[in-house]
N, C-alpha and C positions, 0 to 999 in steps of 0.2 A: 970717196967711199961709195962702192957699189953697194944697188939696192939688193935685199937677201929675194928668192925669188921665191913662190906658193910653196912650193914642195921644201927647199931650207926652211922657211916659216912654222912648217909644220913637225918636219924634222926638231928645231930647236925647242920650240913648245913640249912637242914629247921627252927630250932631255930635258927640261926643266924640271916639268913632271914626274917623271922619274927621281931625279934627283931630291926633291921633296918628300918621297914617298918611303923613300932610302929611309929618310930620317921617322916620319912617322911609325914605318914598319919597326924600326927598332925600338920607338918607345910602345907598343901595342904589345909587342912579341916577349919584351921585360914583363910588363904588366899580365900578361896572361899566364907567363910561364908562373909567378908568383900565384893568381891564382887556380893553376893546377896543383899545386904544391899544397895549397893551404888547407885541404880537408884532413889529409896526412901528420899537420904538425900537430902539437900538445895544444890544448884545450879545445881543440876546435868543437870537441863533446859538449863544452860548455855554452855554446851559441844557443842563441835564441831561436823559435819558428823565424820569428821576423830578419834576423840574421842570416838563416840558410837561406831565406828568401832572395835578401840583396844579394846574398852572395850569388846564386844562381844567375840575376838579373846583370849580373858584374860580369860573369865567366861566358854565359855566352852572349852579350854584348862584346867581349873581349874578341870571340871567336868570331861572332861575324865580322866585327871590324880588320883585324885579321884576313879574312877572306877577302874580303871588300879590297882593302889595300895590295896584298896580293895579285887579284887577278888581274890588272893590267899585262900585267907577265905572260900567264897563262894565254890571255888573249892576242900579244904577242903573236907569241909561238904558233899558234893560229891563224893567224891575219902575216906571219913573214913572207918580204918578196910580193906582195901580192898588190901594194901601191894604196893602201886603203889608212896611210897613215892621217887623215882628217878624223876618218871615223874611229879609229885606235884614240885619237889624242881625244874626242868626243866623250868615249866610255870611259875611259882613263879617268878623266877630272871627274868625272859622274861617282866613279867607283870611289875614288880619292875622299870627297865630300864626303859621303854616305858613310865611310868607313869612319872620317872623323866625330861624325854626329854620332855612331856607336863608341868610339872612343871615349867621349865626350861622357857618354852613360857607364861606362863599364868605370871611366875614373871616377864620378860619382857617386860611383854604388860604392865601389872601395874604399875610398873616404867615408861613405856612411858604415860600410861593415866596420872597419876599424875602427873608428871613432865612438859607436855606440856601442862595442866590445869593452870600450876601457873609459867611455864617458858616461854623462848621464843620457838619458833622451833625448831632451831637449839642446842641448850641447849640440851633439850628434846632426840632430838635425840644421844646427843651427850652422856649422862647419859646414856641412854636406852644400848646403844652399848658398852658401859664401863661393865655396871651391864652385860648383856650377855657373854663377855669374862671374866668376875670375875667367873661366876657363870662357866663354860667351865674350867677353869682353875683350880679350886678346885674339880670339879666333871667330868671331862673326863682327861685332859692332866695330871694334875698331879698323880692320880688313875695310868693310864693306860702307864705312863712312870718310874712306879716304880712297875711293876709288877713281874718284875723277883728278887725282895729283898726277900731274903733268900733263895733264890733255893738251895744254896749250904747246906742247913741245914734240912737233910734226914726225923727228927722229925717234920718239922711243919705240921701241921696238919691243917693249910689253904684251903682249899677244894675250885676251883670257879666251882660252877654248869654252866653248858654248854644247 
């Protein structure tokens, strides 16, 4: 088995990446479109200050993550042919992250808009803060406490762009 060389390294790192982002961007892109939609439907009149509040803090959290997730592409198309795929795969994970930390907000504000729409307050809150440490828990603590698995196996060919 031949060794892959700096530039396949980099190459496969950015399809990884890519491939990942495939999936986040679709779950971001659901959740936004949802809420754009939402001021539109029936009762939205009936929300709370503190309601339009989250919701504002949901949609555009939704929208920067959105963007965030997005421009690797953008950047791309800017950097093509041009041999500068270390620093593409660099902004990429940069933007990847960031986009998910907004995601992260925009799902929790949504879970708090709905939940304190049809629960009580304290409910509400108490859901909201559950779904935040779920979503923390799958996506930072258990990620990044299983980071050193397989170190001892000279072959993996795991790459984290920095």
């Amino acid at each position: 088995m031949s060794k892959e060389t700096e530039k396949q390294r980099w190459q496969r790192n950015f399809a990884d990446l890519l491939q990942e982002l495939r999936v986040a961007q679709t779950g971001v892109q659901i959740l936004f479109a949802f809420l754009l939609t939402l001021p539109f439907s029936a009762g939205f009149d009936r929300t709370t200050d503190f309601q339009r509040d989250v919701y504002i803090v949901a949609l555009l959290a939704a929208a920067g993550a959105t963007a965030m997730i997005i421009s690797p592409v953008a950047f791309h198309r800017a950097l093509f042919r041009q041999g500068r795929k270390p620093e593409l795969v660099r902004f990429a994970h940069r933007m990847a992250s960031g986009g998910l930390v907004l995601m992260l907000i925009s799902m929790v504000s949504a879970v708090m808009l709905v939940t304190d729409f049809v629960l009580p307050w304290w409910v509400a809150l108490l859901l909201s803060g559950i779904t935040g440490v779920w979503f923390l828990t799958f996506w930072a603590v258990l990620p990044f406490s299983r980071r050193n698995w397989g170190d001892d196996d000279l072959d993996d060919d795991e790459d984290t762009p920095t």
